[in-house]
C-alpha positions as CSV (number, residue, x, y, z in Angstrom):
1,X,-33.2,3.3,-4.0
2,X,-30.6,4.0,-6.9
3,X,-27.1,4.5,-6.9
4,X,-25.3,8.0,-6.5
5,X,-23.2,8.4,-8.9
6,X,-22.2,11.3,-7.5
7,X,-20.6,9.8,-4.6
8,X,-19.3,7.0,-6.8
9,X,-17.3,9.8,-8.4
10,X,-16.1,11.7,-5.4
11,X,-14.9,8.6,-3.7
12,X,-13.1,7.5,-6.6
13,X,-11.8,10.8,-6.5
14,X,-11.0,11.1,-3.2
15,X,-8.8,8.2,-3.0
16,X,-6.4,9.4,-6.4
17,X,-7.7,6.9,-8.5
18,X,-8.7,8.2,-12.0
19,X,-11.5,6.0,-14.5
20,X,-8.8,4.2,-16.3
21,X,-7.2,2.9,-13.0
22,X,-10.5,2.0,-11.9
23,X,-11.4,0.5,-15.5
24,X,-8.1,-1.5,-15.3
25,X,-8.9,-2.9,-11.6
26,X,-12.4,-3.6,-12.9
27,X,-11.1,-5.7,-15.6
28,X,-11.8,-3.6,-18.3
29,X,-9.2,-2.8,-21.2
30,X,-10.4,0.7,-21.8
31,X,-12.0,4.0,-19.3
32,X,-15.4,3.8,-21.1
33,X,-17.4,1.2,-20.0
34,X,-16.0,2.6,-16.5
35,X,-16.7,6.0,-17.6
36,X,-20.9,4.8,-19.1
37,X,-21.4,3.1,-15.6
38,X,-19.9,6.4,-13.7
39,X,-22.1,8.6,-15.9
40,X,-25.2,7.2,-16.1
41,X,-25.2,5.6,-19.3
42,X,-24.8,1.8,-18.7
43,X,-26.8,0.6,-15.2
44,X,-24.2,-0.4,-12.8
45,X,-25.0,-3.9,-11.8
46,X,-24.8,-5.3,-8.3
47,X,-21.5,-7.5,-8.8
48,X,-19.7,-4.4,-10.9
49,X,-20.6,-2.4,-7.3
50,X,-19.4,-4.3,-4.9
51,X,-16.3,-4.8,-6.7
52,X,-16.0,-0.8,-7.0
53,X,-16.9,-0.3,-4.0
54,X,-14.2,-3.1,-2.8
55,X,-10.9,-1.2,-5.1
56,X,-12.5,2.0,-3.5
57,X,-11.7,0.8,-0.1
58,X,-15.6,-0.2,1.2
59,X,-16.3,-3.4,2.3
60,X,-19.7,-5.1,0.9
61,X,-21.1,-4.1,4.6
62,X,-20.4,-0.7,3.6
63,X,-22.3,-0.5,-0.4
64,X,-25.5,1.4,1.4
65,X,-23.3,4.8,1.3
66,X,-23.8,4.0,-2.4
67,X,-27.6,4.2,-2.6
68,X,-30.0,7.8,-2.4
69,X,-33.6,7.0,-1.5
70,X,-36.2,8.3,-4.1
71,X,-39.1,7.5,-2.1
72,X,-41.0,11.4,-2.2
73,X,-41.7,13.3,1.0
74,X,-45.3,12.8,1.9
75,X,-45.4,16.3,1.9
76,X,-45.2,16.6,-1.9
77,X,-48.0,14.1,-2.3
78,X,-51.4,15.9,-2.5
C-alpha cells in the first residue's frame, strides 16, 4: 500500500485550504516541506498523516481513503 497523493491534494483542495495553510497547521514555517511531502519528494511519515488527515477533516479511523493498493492483478502475472 502507499499513499495517494493525489487524493491528499484534492482533499486539501476541496476543503479551500492552500499548502501554506496546511504547512502553517502542520507546524511548518514555510509551504515546502508541505509542498516535498504533497509531491512526492519527502516520504510522508505516519504521524505527519494522521495529522493532515486530522486539519483535513478525517478522523485517524478514516486514513485508509489515504492509501492505493499496489499489489498487481494476478492477471498480469505470467
Amino acid at each position: 500500500m502507499t499513499i495517494n497523493l493525489r487524493r491528499l491534494k484534492a482533499e486539501r483542495i476541496a476543503k479551500g485550504i492552500t499548502q501554506d495553510q496546511m504547512a502553517s497547521r502542520m507546524g511548518w514555517s514555510t509551504r515546502t516541506p508541505y509542498a516535498k511531502r504533497e509531491n512526492g519528494f519527502v516520504s510522508i511519515g505516519a504521524d505527519e498523516l494522521a495529522k493532515m488527515a486530522t486539519i483535513l477533516g478525517f478522523s485517524r479511523d478514516e486514513l485508509g481513503i489515504f492509501f492505493t493498493n499496489d499489489v498487481p492483478n494476478k492477471e498480469r502475472i505470467h
